[in-house]
KEGULUM-914250 format. One record per residue (C-alpha): x, y, z. Coordinates in steps of 0.5 Angstrom, whole numbers, plus 500, padded with zeros to 3 digits. Example, Ala and Ser with C-alpha at 12.3 -4.5 7.8 and 13.67 -1.06 7.14 Angstrom:
2
525491516;527498514;
This chain:
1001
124531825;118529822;113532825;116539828;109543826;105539831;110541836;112546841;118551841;120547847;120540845;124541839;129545842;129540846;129534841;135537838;138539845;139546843;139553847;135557843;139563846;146559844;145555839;148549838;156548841;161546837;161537839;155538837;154540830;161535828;155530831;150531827;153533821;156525822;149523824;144527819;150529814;152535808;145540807;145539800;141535795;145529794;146527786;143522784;147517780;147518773;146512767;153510764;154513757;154506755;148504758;144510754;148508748;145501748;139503750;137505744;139499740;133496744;129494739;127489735;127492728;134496730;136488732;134485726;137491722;144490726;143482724;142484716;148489716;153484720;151478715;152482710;159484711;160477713;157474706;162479702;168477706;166470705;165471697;171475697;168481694;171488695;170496694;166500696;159496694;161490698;160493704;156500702;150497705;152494711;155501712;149506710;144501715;150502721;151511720;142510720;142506727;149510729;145517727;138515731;142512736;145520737;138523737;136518743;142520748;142527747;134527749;136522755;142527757;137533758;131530762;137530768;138537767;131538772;134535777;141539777;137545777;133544783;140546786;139554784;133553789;138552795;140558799;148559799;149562806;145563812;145566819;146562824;148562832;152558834;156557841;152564844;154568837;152569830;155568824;153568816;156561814;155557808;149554808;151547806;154547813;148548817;145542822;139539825;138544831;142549829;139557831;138562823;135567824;132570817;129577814;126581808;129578801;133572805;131564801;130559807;137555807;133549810;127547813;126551819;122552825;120558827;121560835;122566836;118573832;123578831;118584828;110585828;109579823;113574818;111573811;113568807;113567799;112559798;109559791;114555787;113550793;105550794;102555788;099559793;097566791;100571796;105571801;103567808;103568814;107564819;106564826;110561832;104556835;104548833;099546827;094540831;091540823;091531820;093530815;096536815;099539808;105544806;099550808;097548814;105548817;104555818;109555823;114551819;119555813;120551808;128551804;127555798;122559799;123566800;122571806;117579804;117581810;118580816;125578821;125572825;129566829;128558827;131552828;134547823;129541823;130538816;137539811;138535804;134530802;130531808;126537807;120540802;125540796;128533798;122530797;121534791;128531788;126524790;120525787;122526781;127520781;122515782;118518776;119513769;118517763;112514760;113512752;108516748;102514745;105514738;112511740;107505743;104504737;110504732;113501738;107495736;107495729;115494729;115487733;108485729;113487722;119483725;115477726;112477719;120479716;122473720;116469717;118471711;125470710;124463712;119462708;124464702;129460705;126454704;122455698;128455694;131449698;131445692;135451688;141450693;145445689;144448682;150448679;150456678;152455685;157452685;155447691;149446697;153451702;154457696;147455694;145456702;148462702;146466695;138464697;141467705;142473702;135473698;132473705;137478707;135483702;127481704;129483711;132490709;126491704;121490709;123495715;123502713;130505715;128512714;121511718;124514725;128519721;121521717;117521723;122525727;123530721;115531721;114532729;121537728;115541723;109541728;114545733;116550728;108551728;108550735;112556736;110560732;103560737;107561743;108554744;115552745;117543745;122541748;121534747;118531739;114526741;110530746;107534739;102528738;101526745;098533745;092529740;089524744;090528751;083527754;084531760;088537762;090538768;091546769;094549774;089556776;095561777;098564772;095560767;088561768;089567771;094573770;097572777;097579778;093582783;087587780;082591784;075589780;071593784;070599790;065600794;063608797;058611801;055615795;050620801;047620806;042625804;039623798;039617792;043610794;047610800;052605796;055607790;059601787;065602780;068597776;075597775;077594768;085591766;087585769;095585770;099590773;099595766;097601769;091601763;084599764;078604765;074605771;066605771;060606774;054601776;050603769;057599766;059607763;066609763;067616769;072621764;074624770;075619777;079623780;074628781;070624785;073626792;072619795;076616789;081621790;082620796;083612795;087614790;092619796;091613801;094607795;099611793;102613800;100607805;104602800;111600800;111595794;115599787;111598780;117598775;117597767;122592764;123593757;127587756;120583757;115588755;112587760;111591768;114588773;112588782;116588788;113587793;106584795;102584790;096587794;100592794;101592787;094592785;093598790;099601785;096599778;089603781;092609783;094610775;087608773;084613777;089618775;091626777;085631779;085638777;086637769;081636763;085633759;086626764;087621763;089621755;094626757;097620761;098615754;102620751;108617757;113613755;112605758;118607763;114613766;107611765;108606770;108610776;107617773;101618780;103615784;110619784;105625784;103624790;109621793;112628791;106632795;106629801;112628805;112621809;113623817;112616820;109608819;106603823;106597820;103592819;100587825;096581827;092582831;091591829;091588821;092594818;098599817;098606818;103611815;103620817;105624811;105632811;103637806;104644807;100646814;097639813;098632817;095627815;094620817;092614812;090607814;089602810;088594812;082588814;075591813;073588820;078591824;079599819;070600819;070599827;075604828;071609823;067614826;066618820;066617812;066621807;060622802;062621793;057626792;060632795;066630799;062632806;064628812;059626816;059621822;058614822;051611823;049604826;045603819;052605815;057601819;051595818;050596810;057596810;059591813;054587808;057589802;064587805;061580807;058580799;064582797;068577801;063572801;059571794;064574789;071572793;074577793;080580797;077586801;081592804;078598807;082605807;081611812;084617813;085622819;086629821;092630825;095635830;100639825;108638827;107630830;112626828;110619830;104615832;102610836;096605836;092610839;092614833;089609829;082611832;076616829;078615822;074616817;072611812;074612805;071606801;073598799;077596795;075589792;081585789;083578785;088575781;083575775;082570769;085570762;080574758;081568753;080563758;072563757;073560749;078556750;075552756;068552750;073549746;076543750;069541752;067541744;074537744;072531748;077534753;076535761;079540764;080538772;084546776;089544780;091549786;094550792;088556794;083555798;076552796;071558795;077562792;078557787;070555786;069563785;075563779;072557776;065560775;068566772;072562767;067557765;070550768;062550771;058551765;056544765;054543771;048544775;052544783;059543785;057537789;062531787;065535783;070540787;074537792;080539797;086535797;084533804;077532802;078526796;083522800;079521806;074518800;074510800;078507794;072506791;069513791;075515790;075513782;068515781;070522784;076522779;072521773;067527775;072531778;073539775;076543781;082541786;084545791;089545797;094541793;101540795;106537790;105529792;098531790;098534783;103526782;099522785;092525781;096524775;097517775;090516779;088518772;092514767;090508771;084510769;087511762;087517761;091522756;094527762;096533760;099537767;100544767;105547772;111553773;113552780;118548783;113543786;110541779;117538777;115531779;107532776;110535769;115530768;110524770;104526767;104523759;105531757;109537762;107544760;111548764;110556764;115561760;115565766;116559771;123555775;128552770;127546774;119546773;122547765;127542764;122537767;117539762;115536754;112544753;113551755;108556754;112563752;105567754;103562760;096563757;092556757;089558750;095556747;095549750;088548747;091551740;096547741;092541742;088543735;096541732;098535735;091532732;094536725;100533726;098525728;093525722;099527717;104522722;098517719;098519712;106517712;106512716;101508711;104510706;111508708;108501710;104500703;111502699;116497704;110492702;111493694;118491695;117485700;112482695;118484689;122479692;117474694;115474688;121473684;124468689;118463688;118465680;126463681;127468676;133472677;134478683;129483681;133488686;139489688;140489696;143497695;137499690;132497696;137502700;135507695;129507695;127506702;132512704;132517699;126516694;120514700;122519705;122525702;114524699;114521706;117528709;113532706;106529707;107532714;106538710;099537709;093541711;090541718;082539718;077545719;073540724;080537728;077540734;069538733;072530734;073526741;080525743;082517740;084512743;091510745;089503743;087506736;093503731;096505727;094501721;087498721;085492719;081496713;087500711;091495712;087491706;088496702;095498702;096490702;093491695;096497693;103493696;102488692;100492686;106495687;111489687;108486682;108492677;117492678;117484677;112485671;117491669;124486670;120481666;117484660;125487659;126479658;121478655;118483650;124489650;126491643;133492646;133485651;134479649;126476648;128470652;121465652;119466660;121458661;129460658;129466664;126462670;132456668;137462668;141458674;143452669;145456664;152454664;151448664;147447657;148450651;143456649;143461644;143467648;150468653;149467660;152474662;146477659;143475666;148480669;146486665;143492669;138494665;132488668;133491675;133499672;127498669;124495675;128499680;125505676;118503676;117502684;120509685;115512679;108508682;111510689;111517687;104516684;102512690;104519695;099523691;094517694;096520700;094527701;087524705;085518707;080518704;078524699;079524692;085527688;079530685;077534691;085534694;088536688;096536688;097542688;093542696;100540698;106544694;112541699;110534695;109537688;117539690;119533693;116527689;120533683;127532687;126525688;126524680;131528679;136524684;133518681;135520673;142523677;144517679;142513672;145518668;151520672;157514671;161513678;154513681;150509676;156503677;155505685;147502684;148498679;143502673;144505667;141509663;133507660;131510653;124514652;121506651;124504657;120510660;114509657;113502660;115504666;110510667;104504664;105500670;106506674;100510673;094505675;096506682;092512683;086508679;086502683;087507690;081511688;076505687;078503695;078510697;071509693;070503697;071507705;067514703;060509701;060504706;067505711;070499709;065495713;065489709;072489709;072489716;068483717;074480715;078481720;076479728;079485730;079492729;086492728;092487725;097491730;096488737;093493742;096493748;094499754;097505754;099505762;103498765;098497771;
């Protein structure tokens, strides 16, 4: 039943044909059991295990990756070849995909575990009547129409409405579903409000929320699917994982990579066409096929194997760090979506404030005879941690606030008229409530104003253990004072009472809404000297002027507490008890802000990032906490810029955008809200980040370009999320930001890095191949280098310093590539320097090496009609591995040197000096130390087809190496004096990769 808020009790009892005194018969709930099915959320249906594994293969570098591996085991069985070299390439590119592959499913599998845990939110039984008895059922038997009653502690088994109330009022605890602050009254009456969101159903109780006070009976008016967190659930389900902003661009430089692969190793095939009947082939076929496995080798040369794993292993480092701020990734690729986030989103409790209910500020009658008729203190701490001070208007600190005959009283009345529990847990080193939390905070300010009577207040109370500090005060006068009687809390009364005795001494204590507790006052008792006197005209109007400023200009929740003189030896009371009180004071409360909320919001605006406060509290409260945060320190007025959930979507789609773009408060949202503002927001470009912790955030989290779930919140909102705050503190978001910007600067480094060494190794083959010189590299060499010798450089440029100015930058933008047309000029030059350095390294071992054969150039560009003329040198002399050690050597020396390049983009190895980046000392070490190992060792030294170099050998190597590092200072030169702008001019567009949006329309 749809719209069960806007209907009477009547007409849904009779829309489900259902005596409310009987309940449902026994036809009638195996009928609509038929007709509206099992109260459980259905389960969705899970990807085939296969799928998900294919999934991964979807890309087109993994696809032309797969094609080279198969032609290759193909071309070895064709040639006959056997042993392990035949097929080690083949089998070392299929463990890479096989091992990327594994990382993927795993990922997949976890991001469905949100929606499994949605299930812990369902109540297992209920109480329900049915053929005129009750009964406690499981509550996936429940049925549209049934009749449950529900008290105290009771989860919602279903979503309900109210039809009778049971006890003076009902209370319900709706956070995980709405985000509201304190708990909601629910009432019997039907809503007539528009468009009405999850607050306005005050008669409706929603499945999973839970009952604080209260007992009433409802009706069944939604199981499954078809209640709040059904449509949670599906909400959730219809959300599709965005790609990260790095994923897209890696995603773009591969398909532009594997188009240029593909070019060039036609390009080789062809231009060697007229070597394919050489006699060294022994045929047109055999000759097609040697050349194939040339354009083989060019395309295992071109992509870089180990860049997924290198990228991997760099973001695996930033949550490392991350961690240690208190910011725990669940997944990778969020840690550099944090960089270019350009809005946050952020819910305002628990977040931006503590969501612990703290007294601020209390207001007294100070005398009535001389000085100021009101007397205000402040209250300082701003969680349940019995610490803070209490001070005067002057802002100085009262040693003794117990010594104030008003502030003891306060005190007394707080400690007695109150039935939540403070309590420390020292598993979570944290204080814990039960209870309401006004309550609570009525607690915490018992402790702050402390015990009369002893000099040594308050520090006496410091030297308690955490356990017994937590309610040392309140236990004192709960020890004192006996309790006779209470009269709970009711609507129309709005206060509660509660009778204690001491000694020969009854006394009532009251404490409830200011409007309804000053109207019963005739007396208040004056701070100066404990005097009670009567209630004037002119106090009970100053009063109610303060309360009104307190209330209204600060939005503070007010109490007032009284107390009363009572008859000796009453046991009970009534309502008429709760007359000619005695005005004790107000008490003004609020969920306060993070004290560090202030910096953080200063930095997100320097930043470039807006911050848009998203809650489900009411307008005037929000405004309020945002004023004291500092999320309107920019603004001269709120007009266009705070806006209820109702209020923007009455806009025209026009306003609409420009509201989206101006926006900074968003209050009386409900789930659907948060989702639709998210992707209203990348539709407009935006990088959102949505904060969030409770049940109704998961389909926002999960749909926004990065989730942060609260380490205190749902393990749905968790498992929906790409982040989890440990310290629930917005603070670590920004800090957390400040790393992504780190982590995708380095991300960059490497990245170009890696391209500028996969470039050397194409135009090395390219080059040989056009020369028509023999293979310079080995297909097994070029796995090497790509694997073990680029990827530890690589790997530990993620270790590279994060920028001092990393937070005075705007956000980039997500079209920004990866390599732009500048960069990509240089690293064409140093590539190309690279390629031609091992070409010129294999040829001058021909050519001009004391231990090579000094062939004249034209004898080696003639190598494959060797046997079929005669020569003065033996054909095998082409066979020796020396030739491609020397040239393996020199790519992976002018590689190591080419990392060095890659400590900033473009500072100097002057100013950055190597030891800047110790990680890459070590790895640019232990990758020569491999390499040696494999040269000097024999079973590996025949693996890779090398052997060991004499100290000459090593010295050409290091001369063809070394002028990387010149060549790259030059270019490096180039872009500190002018940027790289006559290099760009070349180019039409910014960027070789092609630019797409980050968000499909």
């Amino acid at each position: 039943m749809e719209d069960a808020y806007a209907r009477s009790v009547s007409e849904v009892s009779d829309y489900f044909g259902v005596d409310p005194a009987k309940g449902l018969t026994d036809s009638q709930v195996a009928q609509y059991a038929r007709v509206y099915g099992k109260n459980v959320l259905p389960q969705e249906k899970r990807t085939p295990f296969w799928k998900l594994v294919l999934k991964q293969f979807d890309d087109l570098l993994v696809k032309i990756l797969i094609a080279a591996a198969v032609v290759s085991f193909v071309l070895a069985l064709i040639n006959g070849e056997t042993g392990l070299t035949a097929f080690l390439e083949p089998s070392v590119i299929m463990l890479i995909l096989a091992a990327n592959a594994a990382v993927g499913v795993i990922t997949e599998t976890n991001a469905e575990k949100a929606l499994e845990e949605l299930r812990a939110y369902q109540a297992d039984i209920a109480t329900v009547q049915r053929n005129g008895c009750f009964s406690i059922l499981p509550a996936t038997e429940l049925v549209p129409g049934d009749v449950v009653e529900v008290n105290v502690g009771c989860k919602i088994p279903a979503d309900l409405r109210m039809i009778e109330m049971l006890s003076n009022q009902l209370r319900v605890d709706q956070a995980i579903l709405t985000g509201e602050s304190f708990s909601v009254q629910k009432e019997l009456e039907s809503t007539m409000a528009t468009n009405a969101v999850y607050q306005d159903k005050t008669n409706i109780l929603f499945s999973g929320t839970v009952v604080v006070a209260g007992r009433a009976r409802a009706i069944v008016v939604g199981v499954g699917a078809n209640t709040a967190m059904g449509s949670i659930r599906d909400s959730m389900l219809q959300t599709e994982d965005e790609a990260t902003p790095l994923k897209k661009k890696l995603d773009e430089f591969g398909t532009f990579l594997a188009k240029v692969i593909v070019g060039i190793c036609v390009l080789v095939w062809i231009v060697n066409i007229g070597h394919f009947r050489d006699p060294s082939h022994g045929g047109f076929l055999r000759g097609a096929i040697h050349y194939f496995k040339i354009a083989v080798a060019l395309a295992v040369a071109a992509i870089p194997e180990g860049l997924p794993a290198v990228v991997t292993t760099c973001l695996a480092l930033g949550t490392k760090r991350m961690a240690r701020l208190n910011a725990i990734v669940r997944s990778l690729p969020s840690v550099e979506t944090l960089g270019c986030t350009t809005v946050i989103c952020s819910d305002k409790t628990g977040t931006l404030t503590t969501n612990m209910m703290s007294v601020s500020k209390i207001c007294v009658v100070h005398s009535v005879q001389e000085g100021p008729l009101i007397a205000e203190y402040g209250v300082s701490g701003t969680t349940y941690a019995p610490e803070g001070i209490v001070f005067g208007s002057n802002g100085m600190q009262l040693d003794i606030p117990a010594q104030l005959p008003c502030l003891l009283h306060m005190a007394m009345c707080s400690a007695l008229c109150n039935e939540s529990v403070l309590q420390y847990n020292p598993d979570k080193g944290s204080y814990e409530k039960i209870g309401e939390s006004t309550e609570v905070a009525l607690r915490v300010l018992v402790e702050k104003v402390g015990l009369p009577g002893f000099d040594s207040m308050p520090s006496a109370l410091n030297m308690l253990s955490k356990h017994e500090r937590a309610s040392y005060c309140n236990h004192y006068w709960e020890n004192r004072f006996k309790k006779v009687s209470v009269l709970e809390f009711s609507r129309d009364r709005k206060m509660m009472s509660v009778l204690c005795s001491h000694k020969q001494t009854d006394i009532m204590f009251s404490k409830g809404a200011p409007e309804s507790v000053i109207s019963r006052c005739t007396n208040i008792l004056c701070n100066d000297n404990g005097s009670i006197v009567p209630m004037t005209a002119n106090i009970r109007a100053e009063l109610e002027s303060r309360f009104n400023s307190l209330a209204g200009k600060e939005t503070l929740r007010c109490l007032a507490l009284a107390f009363k003189q009572m008859p000796i030896g009453q046991q009970s009371l009534s309502y008429d008890n709760e007359n000619d009180l005695t005005f004790i004071g107000l008490v003004g409360m609020l969920d306060p802000p993070r004290e560090e909320v202030k910096k953080a919001m200063l930095s997100c605006m320097t930043a470039g990032i807006r911050v848009i406060v998203v809650t489900g509290d009411n307008k005037s409260t929000a405004e309020s906490i945002c004023r004291k945060i500092g999320a309107f320190d920019h603004l001269v007025d709120y007009v266009g810029h705070s806006f209820t959930a109702s209020e923007f979507e009455e806009l025209p789609s026009m306003q609409q955008t420009v509201a989206l773009q101006r926006m900074a408060l968003f209050s009386r949202v409900e789930p659907s809200h948060k989702r639709m503002l998210v992707e209203a927001l990348q539709n407009q470009n935006e990088v959102v980040a949505m904060t969030g912790d409770g049940v109704n955030d998961a389909p926002a989290l999960k749909k926004a370009d990065i989730g942060i779930a609260m380490g205190s919140g749902t393990a749905v909102a968790k498992s929906a999320s790409d982040m989890v705050l440990a310290d629930d503190n917005f603070a670590t978001i920004v800090a957390a930001v400040a790393e992504g910007r780190a982590i995708y600067n380095n991300t960059k480094q490497f990245i170009r890095y890696m391209i500028s060494s996969n470039i050397g190794e194409v135009v090395c083959i390219f080059v040989a191949a056009v020369l028509g010189i023999p293979d310079t590299l080995a297909p097994v060499q070029l796995l090497w280098v790509n694997l073990v010798t680029d990827g530890l450089p690589a790997t530990a440029i993620g270790f590279n310093k994060q920028d001092s100015d990393v937070m005075n930058a705007k956000p980039r933008k997500v079209s920004e590539a990866v390599v732009t047309g500048w960069l990509f000029f240089r690293y064409l030059v140093i590539g190309a320097y690279v390629g031609l350095a091992t070409v010129v390294g294999f040829i001058w071992w021909f050519v001009y090496s004391d231990s090579g054969p000094k062939l004249p150039y034209t004898e080696l560009m003639k190598f494959d009609s060797c046997s079929t003329r005669e020569t003065t040198y033996p054909c095998s002399i082409f066979e020796d591995r020396h030739p491609s050690t020397v040239s393996m050597t020199v790519l992976v020396v002018v590689e190591m040197f080419n990392a060095l390049n890659n400590l900033s983009e473009n500072q100097s190895l002057l100013v950055i000096p190597p030891w800047s980046n110790l990680w890459l000392v070590a790895s640019i070490i232990l990758t020569m130390l491999l390499h040696i190992l494999i040269l000097y060792v024999r079973p590996l030294s025949i693996l890779f087809s090398v052997t060991p170099l004499s100290w000459a050998e090593w010295k050409v190597v290091l001369y063809l190496s070394f002028p990387v590092i010149l060549i790259d200072e030059v270019l490096k030169l180039f872009s500190r004096k002018s940027h790289g702008f006559r290099f760009r001019l070349r180019f039409r567009r910014h960027d070789i990769l092609p630019k797409k949006e980050l968000h499909e329309k």
